[in-house]
N, C-alpha and C positions, 0 to 999 in steps of 0.2 A: 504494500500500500504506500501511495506518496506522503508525505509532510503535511500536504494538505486534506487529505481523507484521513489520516489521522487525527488531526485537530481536528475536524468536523463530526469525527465520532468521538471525540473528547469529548467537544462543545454540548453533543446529543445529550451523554450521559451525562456532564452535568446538570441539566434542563431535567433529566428525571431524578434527579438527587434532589435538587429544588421544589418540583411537583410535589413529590413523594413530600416532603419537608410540610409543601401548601397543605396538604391533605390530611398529613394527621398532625400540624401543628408541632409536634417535639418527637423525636427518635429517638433510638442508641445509634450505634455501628451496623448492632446484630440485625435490629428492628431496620435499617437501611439495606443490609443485604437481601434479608427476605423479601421485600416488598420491591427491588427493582431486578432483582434476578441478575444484581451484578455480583461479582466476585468481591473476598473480602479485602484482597491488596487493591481492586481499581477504586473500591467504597472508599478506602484507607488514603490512599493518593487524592481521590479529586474532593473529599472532604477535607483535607490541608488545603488545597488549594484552593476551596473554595473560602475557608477560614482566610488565607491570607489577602483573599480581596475584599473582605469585610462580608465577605455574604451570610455567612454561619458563623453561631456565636456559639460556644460548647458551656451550658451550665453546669454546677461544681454538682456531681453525684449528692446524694443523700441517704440517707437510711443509716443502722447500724452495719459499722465495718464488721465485713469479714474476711474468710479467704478470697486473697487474690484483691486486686485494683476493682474497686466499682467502677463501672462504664458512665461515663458521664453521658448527659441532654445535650442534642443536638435541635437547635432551631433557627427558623432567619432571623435577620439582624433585624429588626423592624423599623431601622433608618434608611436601607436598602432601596424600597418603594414602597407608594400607594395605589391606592384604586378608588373612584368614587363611586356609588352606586345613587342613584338617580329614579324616583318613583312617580311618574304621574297618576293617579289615579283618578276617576270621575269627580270625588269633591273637595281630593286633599293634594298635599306632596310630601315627599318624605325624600329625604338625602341626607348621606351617612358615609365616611369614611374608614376604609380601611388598612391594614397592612397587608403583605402579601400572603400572611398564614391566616387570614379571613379574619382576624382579629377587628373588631369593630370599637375606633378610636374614637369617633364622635359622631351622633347623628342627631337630628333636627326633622321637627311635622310642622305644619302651616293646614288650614282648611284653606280650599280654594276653588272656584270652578272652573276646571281644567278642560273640560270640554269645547265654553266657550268661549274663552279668553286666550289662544297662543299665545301671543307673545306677551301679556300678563304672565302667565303659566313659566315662561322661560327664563323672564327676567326674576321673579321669582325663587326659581333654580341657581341661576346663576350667583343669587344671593347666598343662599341657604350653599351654596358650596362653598364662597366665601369663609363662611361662617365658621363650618365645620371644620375649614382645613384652619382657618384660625385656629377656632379651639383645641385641634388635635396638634397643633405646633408644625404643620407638615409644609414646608414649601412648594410651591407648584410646583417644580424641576423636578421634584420628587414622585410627582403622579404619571402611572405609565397607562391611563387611561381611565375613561369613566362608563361602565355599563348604563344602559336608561329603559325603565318598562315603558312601556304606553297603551292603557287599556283598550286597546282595539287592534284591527288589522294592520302588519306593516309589512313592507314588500319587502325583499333583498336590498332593495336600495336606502336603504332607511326611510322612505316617505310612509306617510298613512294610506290604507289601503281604502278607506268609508267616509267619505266627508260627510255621513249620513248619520256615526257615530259619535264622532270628532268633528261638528261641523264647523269650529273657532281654527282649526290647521289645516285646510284646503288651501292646496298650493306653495306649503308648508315643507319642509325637508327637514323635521328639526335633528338629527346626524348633523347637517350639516352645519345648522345655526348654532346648535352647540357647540361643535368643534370650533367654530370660526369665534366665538363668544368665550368659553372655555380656554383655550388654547392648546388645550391635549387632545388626542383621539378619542372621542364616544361613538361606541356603539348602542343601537337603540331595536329592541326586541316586543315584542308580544308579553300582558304580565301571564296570562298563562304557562307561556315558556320559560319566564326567569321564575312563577313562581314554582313549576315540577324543577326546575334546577337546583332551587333554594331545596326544595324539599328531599332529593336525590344528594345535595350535597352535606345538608345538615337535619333534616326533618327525618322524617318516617319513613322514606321513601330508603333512606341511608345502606347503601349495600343493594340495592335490586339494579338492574340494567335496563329492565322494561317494563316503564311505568306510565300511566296516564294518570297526569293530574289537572281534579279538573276543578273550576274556578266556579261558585253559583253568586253574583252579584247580581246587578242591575242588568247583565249580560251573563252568558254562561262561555265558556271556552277551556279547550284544552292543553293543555300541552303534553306532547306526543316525546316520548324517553325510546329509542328503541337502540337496543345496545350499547349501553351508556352513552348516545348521544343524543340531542335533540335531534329531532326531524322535522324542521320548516314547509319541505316542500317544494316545490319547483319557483313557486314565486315568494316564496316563504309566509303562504297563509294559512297551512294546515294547522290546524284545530279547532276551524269554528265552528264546533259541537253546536253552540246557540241556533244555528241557520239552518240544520238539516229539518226538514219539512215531517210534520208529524201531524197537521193537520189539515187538507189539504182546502177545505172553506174554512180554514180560522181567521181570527184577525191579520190585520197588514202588519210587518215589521218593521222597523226600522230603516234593515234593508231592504226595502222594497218591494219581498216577495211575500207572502201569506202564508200562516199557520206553522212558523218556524218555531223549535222547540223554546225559543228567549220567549214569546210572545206565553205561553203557558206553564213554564217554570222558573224562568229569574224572580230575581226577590221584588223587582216592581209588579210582575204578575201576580205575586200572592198578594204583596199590600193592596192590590188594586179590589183584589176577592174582600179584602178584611173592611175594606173602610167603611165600606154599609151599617157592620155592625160596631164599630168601635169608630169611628169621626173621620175626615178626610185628611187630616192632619197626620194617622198614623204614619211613621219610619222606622226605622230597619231596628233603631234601637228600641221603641216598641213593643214590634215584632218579639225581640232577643226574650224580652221580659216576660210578653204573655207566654212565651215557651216554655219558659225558666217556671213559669206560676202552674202551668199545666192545664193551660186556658185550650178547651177542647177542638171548638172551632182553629185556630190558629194550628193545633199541634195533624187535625183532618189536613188540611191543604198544604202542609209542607211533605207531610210525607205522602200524597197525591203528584205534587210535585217533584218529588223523590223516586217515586214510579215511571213517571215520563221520562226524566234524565237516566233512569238504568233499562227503561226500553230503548233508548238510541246507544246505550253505552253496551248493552248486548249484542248489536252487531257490530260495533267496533270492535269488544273482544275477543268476539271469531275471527273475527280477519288477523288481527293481530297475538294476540292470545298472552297479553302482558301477563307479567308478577302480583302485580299491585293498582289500586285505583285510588288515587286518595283524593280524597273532598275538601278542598280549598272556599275561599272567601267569607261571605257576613254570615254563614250560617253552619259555617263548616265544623262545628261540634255537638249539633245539633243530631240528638238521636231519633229524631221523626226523620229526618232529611237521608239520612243512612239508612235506615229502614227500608224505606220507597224503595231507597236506589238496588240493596240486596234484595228485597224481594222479588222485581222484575227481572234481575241478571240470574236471579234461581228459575224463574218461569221462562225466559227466551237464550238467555244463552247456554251453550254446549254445557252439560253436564261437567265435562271432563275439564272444559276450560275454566268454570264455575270452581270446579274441587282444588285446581291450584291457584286460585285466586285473593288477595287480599282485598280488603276495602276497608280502609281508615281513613279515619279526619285528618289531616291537615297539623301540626304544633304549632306551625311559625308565625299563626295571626294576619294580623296586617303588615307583618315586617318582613313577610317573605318574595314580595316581589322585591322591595330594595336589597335585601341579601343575595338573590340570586341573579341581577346586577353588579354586583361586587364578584358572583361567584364566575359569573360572564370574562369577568377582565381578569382577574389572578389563579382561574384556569386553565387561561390559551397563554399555552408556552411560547406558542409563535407572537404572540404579544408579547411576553418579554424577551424574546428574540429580538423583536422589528424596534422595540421598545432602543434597543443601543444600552443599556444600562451599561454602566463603565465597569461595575463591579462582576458582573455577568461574564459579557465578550470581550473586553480589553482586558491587555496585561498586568497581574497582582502588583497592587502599589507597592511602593516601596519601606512605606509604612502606614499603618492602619490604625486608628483609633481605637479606644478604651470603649467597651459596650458601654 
């Protein structure tokens, strides 16, 4: 092999000593050989080397001594890089910074309506990142990019896909007006997709490869896990669970077309059933309450609506045949809503694909579409590739600073 395919498979394996690092936060040696399937001399070698660029910082063992040296903690340096993760959602925002071990330094909410207001919405953000990297001490040089959800359709290109959804950002690119605004790279995703990432990376989902998780707000959406990666699609809009047609004279949708699954399960559908008997004013928090109380009407139509969403989610799971289904957004620990959703994947979907099947709520709240943003940017290696970090790809300083 040349000089230069050599460093280049250097290069590789240190990017997975790094991963390996992002993922489970702290190691050994031994805990690094096993989990990259590299040997214990190249572990041993490009772990100094990685120490003497500042990348890894080795914490002092613990416990009672015994035989033989305790193996010290291996972790990144968390002056290395950051990430920003960036959440639109319909009435709030949330942005939150990170380190490159997912470690979450500082984050900030705002209500706001995001729908119709862009560039309120952005400048907003661009605040609130301000903020955060203020208060986490982080210099912008330091951010090797920012993840952003956007609750609706978005193409490959970073635009929105529905002016129908989002009608305040038609004509909109925000990728790019953040990038340009920001001054680092953002990438901008689907929250169903950062939120099955959040939940694959840190949630419930934790250890499965093939997972749908799916979102029930004011809109319903998936995101699509298939072999531990997301799967967007060709134009990157796969998962809008919301739109598959389930009734075919029901009401109009949003999008345009009639009796779409949003139109008789998202959470304005049911508020819409509730307000006759409880005032026009009812909302989501509400809703949460008369659940919580055991309010019988309320607890009939969620798990009704529970039904509907695991009759579309049963031929999704044929075709596919995931791990796991977990249930995301305002209602997602809600045991009427679970219910519905098991009972119909026990009545239409494969027995077989039913028997190895999970379905759980959701952990991460409302913080999991910003986390899985964050988890967007400090899981693509080739972003800290593209990134240049100095500590990374250029050669070990000459001296390195005190953690």
């Amino acid at each position: 092999m040349s000089v230069g395919s050599l460093e280049g498979l250097r290069e590789t394996n240190r990017l997975r000593l790094i991963d390996a690092l992002r993922r489970s936060g702290s190691a050994s040696r031994s805990q690094l050989v096993r989990e990259t399937g590299l040997s214990r001399t190249t572990v041993a070698s490009l772990v100094a080397d990685l120490q003497a660029r500042g990348v890894v910082v080795e914490d002092a063992p613990s416990g009672v001594p015994g035989r033989g040296r305790p193996a010290g903690v291996l972790r990144l340096d968390p002056s290395v890089g950051a990430a920003v993760g960036i959440h639109f959602d319909h009435n709030h925002l949330r942005v939150a910074v990170a380190d490159l071990s997912s470690t979450v330094l500082a984050e900030r909410a705002v209500d706001l309506d995001v729908d119709h207001a862009a560039s309120s919405a952005i400048d907003a953000a661009v605040e609130l990142v301000d903020a955060v990297l203020e208060e986490a001490d982080i210099d912008r040089s330091r951010v090797i990019g920012a993840g952003t959800a956007l609750p609706g359709p978005v193409f490959r290109d970073g635009t929105v896909g529905s002016t129908t959804i989002m009608p305040g950002w038609a004509g909109l690119n925000p990728r790019e007006e953040l990038t340009q605004r920001l001054g680092f790279p953002v990438a901008v995703e689907n929250d169903a997709n950062l939120g099955a990432l959040a939940e694959i990376s840190f949630g419930t989902a934790r250890g499965f490869s093939d997972v749908l998780y799916i979102i029930v707000s004011s809109g319903i959406g998936a995101g699509v896990v298939l072999g531990g990666q997301l799967h967007r699609g060709l134009s990157g809009l796969a998962g809008e669970l919301g739109h598959v047609l389930v009734r075919p004279e029901g009401a109009v949708c949003r999008c345009g077309n009639r009796g779409c699954l949003e139109t008789v399960a998202s959470t304005d559908a049911v508020l819409d059933l509730l307000r006759p008997a409880h005032g026009p004013d009812l909302g989501i928090r509400d809703l949460v309450e008369l659940l919580a109380a055991g309010d019988h009407g309320a607890r009939r139509v969620v798990m009704d609506a529970g039904r509907e969403i695991g009759r579309v989610l049963a031929g999704l799971c044929n075709v596919l045949n995931p791990a796991a289904v977990i249930v995301g957004g305002d209602l997602s620990g809600d045991r009427d809503l679970l219910a519905g959703i098991q009972n119909s994947l026990g009545l239409y979907a494969l027995p077989s694909v039913v028997a190895a099947l999970e379905v759980e709520a959701a952990v991460l709240g409302d913080r999991a579409e910003v986390l899985g943003a964050l988890a967007l940017v400090v899981g693509d290696t080739d972003r800290l590739r593209s990134a240049g970090l100095a500590a990374i790809a250029g050669p070990p300083a000459l001296a390195t600073s005190s953690p």
